[in-house]
N, C-alpha and C positions, 0 to 999 in steps of 0.2 A: 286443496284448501285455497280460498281466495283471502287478499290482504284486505283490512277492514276497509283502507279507502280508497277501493274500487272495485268498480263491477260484479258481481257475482254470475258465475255463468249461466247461459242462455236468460237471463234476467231482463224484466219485460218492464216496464215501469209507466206512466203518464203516458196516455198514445200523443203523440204531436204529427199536427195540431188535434188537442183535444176537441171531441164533439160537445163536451164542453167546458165551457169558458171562465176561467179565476178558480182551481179546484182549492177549495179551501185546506188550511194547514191539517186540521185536523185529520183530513182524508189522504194528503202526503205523510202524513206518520206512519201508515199502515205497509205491512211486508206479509208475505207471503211464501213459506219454503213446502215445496210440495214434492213428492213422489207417487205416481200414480202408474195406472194398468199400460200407459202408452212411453212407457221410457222401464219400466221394470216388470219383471214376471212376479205370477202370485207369491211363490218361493219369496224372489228377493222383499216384495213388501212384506212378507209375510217375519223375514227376518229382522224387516227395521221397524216393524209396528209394534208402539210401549204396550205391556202389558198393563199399565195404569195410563191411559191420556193427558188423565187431571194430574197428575206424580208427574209425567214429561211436560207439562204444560206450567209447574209448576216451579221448575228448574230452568223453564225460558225467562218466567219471569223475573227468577233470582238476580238475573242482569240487569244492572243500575242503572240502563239506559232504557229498559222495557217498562211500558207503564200497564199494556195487558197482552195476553200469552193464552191463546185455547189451540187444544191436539184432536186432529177431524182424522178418526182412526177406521178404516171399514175395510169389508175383503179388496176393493178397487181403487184405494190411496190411501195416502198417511199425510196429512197436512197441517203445518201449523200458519197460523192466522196472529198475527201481531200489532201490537202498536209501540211507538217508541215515543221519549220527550219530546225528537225536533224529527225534522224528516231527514237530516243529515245523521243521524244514529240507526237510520235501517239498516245500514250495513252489519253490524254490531250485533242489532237484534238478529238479524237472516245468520249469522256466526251461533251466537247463545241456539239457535234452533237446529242447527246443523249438530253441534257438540251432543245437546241434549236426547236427539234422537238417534245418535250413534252411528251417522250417514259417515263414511269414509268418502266417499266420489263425488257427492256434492248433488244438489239436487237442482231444478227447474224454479225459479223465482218470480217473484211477482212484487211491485211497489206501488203505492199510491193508489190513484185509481185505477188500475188493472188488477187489483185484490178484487175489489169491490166488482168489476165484471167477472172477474174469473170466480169469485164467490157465490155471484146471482145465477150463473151458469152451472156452478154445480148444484144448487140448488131444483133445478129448471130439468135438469138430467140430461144437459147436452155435453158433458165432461164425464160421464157413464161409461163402461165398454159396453154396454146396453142404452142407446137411446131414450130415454124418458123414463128409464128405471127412476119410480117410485119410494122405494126404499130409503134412498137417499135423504129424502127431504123429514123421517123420522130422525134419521143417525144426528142429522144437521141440528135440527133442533134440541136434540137431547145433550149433542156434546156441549153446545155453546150453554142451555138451559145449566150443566153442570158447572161448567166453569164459572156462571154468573154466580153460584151458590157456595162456589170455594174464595168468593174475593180474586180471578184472575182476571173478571173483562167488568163489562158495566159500563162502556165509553163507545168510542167510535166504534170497535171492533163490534160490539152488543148489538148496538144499532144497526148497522151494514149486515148481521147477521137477522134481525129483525125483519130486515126491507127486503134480506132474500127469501127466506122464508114464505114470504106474503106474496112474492112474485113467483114464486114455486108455486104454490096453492092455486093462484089466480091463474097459470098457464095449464095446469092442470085442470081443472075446472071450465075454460074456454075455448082450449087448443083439443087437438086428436095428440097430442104427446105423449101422452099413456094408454093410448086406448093400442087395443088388443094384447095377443100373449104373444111375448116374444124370447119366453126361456122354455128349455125342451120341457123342464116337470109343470108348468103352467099349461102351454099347448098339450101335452100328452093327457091330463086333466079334462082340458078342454073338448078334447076328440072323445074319452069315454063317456063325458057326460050328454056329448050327442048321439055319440052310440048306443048307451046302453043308459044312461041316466045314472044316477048319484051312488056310489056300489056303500052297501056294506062291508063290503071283504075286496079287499085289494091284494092282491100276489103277485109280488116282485122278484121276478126270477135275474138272479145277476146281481153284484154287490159292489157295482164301481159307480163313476162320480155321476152317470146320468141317473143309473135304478135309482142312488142316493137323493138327486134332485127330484125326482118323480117320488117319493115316496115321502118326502120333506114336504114338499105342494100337494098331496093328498093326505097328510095328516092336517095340514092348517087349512087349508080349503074346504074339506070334508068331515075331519076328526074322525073319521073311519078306522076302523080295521085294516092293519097293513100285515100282510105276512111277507116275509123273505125267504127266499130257496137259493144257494149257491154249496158249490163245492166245499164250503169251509165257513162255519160260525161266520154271521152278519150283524152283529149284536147291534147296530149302529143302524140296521133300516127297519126291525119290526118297529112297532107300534106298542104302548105297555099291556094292552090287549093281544095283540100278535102274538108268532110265533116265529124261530127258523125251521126249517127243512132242509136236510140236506138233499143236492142232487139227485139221490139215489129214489128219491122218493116222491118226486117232482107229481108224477100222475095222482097221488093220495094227495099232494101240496093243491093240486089247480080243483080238485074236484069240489062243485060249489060253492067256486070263484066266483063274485060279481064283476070282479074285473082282470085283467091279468096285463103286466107291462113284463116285458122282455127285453133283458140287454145285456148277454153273458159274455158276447167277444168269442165265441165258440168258433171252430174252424167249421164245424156241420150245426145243421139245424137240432135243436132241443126237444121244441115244442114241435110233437108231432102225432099222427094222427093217434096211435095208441096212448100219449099223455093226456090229449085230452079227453078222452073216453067218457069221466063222468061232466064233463062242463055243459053248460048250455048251451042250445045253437043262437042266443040272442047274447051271451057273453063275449064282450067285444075284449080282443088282444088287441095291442098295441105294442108292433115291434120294430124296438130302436136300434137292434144290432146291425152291424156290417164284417162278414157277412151277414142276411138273415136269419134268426135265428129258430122261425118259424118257418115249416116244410111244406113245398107245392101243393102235396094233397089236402093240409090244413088249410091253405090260404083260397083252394079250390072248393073249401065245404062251405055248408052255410055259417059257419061261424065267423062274423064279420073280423077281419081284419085289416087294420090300420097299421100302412109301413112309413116309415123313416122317411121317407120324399112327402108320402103328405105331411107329415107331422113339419117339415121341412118348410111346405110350401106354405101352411099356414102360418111359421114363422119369419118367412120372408114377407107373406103380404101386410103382416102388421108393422115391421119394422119400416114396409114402403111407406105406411101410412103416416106412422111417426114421424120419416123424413121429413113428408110433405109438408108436416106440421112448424118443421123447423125455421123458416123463414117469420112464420107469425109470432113464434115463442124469442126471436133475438130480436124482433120490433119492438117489444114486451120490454124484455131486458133492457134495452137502449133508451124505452122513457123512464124506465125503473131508475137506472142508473142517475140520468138526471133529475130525475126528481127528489134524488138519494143527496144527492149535491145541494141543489136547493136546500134540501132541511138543513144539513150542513151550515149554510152559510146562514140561517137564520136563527141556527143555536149559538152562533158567534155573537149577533146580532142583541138575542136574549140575553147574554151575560150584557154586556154593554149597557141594554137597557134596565139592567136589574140595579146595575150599579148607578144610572142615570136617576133610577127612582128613588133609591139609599140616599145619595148626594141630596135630589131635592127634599124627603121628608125629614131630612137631618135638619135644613134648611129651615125648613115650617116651623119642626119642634123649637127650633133657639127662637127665631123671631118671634113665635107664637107664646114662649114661655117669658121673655120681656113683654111682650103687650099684657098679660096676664098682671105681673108685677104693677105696670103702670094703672091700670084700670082696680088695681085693690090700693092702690095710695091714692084714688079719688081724680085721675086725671079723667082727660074730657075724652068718651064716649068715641064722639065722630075726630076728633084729632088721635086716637090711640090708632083706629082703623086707617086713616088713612097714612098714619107713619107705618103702619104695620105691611100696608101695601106696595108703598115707597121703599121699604127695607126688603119684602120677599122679593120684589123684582131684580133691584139691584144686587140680591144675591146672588141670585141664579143668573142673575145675565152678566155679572161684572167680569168673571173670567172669559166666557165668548167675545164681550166685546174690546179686552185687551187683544185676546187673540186675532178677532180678525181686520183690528186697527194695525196690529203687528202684520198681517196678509197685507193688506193692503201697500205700507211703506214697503213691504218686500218683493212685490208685484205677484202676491201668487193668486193668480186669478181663483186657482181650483177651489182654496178653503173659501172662497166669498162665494163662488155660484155652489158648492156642494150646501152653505147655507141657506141663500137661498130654496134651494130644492126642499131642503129638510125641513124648513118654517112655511115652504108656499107662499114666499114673500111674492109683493107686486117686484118686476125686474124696472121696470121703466124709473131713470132717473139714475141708474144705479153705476153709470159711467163716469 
């Protein structure tokens, strides 16, 4: 555990010199406590990740110093995203988020504007353990979409997740960052479908975590028929059409297969030439095991077969692709960022002016509600107007020009030329 007033470990905060310049307060309030695939295994996220986000997200906020609180929960991190009062209460908040998520060792932090990049980036899917994983950018939207609808964000946090969102979308849309497949049940998909075209009946021999990804990516891809074959009930890969098969019965399982994936972990080949007896010779296998789990004389018939290195090499060349994309997706980010800033400082901007507008129509209303008085007791027309003029002027400008008569005896050059700038006054004379 770190002490509230200081540093939290590996904690990353405002880059200096920032790329950009005056980061508004509002975007120093924000923290960042994160746990993800590059500092913990599935396991251990799997331990610290709430079974309610909005419920842990909910107990960030209970802290008197947290004004909003949302929990970014997915198989690849556990993240909470904060804002606090002042930006000297991050620390506080990055505690209430530690507590609340039940972290004992402390997690990887983020302050200020490094939220805001470290947020657009995951967005963008370059904080992935998959490169441009797309999935992301649903989870993202939906958790912060939640929280806006429990009362936990709706502020800076809202917004910066808004502006990720939108540059997620837009990298995806202009970049190669998502393009190709780059997970084994996607490419394995991808190989039958140029093998052998769209199958009806898919048969997934093997019940471990690839058969599972392969048969997860052809139900939602396809919506096909998946049957499952393994040594022992697979209740978890058929399809509610499907079926299991046990082992024993593999050659009645494959027969009139449109497609067949193999990945049992076997020490000898499965699939062999008497299992496949009734198949087709254009039904394509695709086999992920190591060893092989399809036998020499099968892989020597005409029955197309796709092994483990191709299905390999089409996932390396996509993820080459991705890379490559990478340089244009963090150009992306870095005007995102700034531009994210900007809006920032012109919603500070917008209160100011709102209350600039308050002050003067309060102004109008008095002066305007005496002129009314005078002009129903029969006073004179063009003397009511012009006292009326003479009174809104000096309303509105009678405190600026105390003020910057006070600048002036005090020599502060700044408040007379930021005037000038803000009215477009002539400068000449003004010495």
């Amino acid at each position: 555990m770190y002490a509230p007033d200081s540093a939290p470990p590996d904690a990353r905060t405002e880059p200096e010199p920032s790329p950009v310049a005056a980061v508004p307060k509002s975007v120093r309030r924000l923290a960042c406590y994160r746990l993800d695939h590059e500092s913990r295994s599935t396991g251990e996220l799997g331990a610290v990740a709430p079974d309610d986000p909005v419920a842990a997200a909910r107990r960030i906020a209970a802290h008197d110093r947290v004004t909003e609180a949302v929990v970014l929960s997915t198989c690849n991190r556990v993240e909470a995203y904060l804002s606090t009062r002042t930006p000297a209460d991050r620390d506080a908040g990055l505690e209430a988020a530690r507590e609340a998520l039940g972290d004992p060792d402390g997690a990887r932090t983020e302050t200020g504007l490094a939220v805001v990049e470290h947020l657009f980036r995951v967005a963008c899917g370059l904080e992935s353990a998959v490169v441009g994983e797309a999935h992301v950018l649903g989870q993202l939207r939906r958790t912060f979409d939640a929280a806006l609808e429990a009362d936990l964000a709706g502020g800076v946090v809202t917004r910066a997740a808004d502006a990720a969102v939108s540059v997620g979308r837009r990298c995806r849309d202009e970049t190669d960052i998502d393009e190709g497949t780059v997970g084994y049940g996607s490419a394995t998909c991808e190989a039958i479908a140029e093998a052998g075209g769209v199958p009806d009946r898919l048969v997934v021999v093997g019940a471990g975590e690839m058969a599972t990804e392969v048969a997860s990516a052809a139900g939602h891809r396809w919506g096909c028929r998946v049957d499952a074959v393994n040594r022992s009930a697979a209740s978890q890969l058929p399809t509610e059409d499907g079926r299991y098969w046990p082992l024993e019965a593999l050659e009645a399982a494959l027969s009139d297969a449109d497609a067949i994936v193999t990945a049992t972990g076997a020490p000898d080949p499965v699939v062999t030439l008497e299992a496949i007896q009734g198949v087709a010779s254009e039904t394509p296998v695709v086999d992920l095991a190591t060893p092989p789990d399809v036998a020499k004389p099968v892989r020597r018939s005409a029955v197309p077969v796709v092994s483990l290195d191709a299905i390999q090499r089409r996932i390396a060349a996509a993820v080459a692709g991705r890379r490559a994309a990478v340089p244009a997706v963090e150009d992306a980010i870095t005007d995102a960022v700034a531009a994210f800033v900007d809006r920032e400082r012109e919603n500070r901007a917008e209160d100011t002016l709102r209350e600039l507008h308050r002050t003067a129509a309060a102004i109008r209303e008095s002066e305007l509600e005496r002129a009314r008085d005078r002009l129903a007791s029969g006073a004179d027309a063009e003397a009511v107007l012009e006292d009326f003029a003479s009174a809104l002027t000096g309303s509105l400008l009678g405190t600026p020009t105390e003020r910057l008569r006070a600048a002036a005896r005090d020599g502060d050059d700044a408040v007379i030329e930021a005037t000038h700038r803000l009215f477009d006054l002539d400068c000449e004379g003004s010495e």
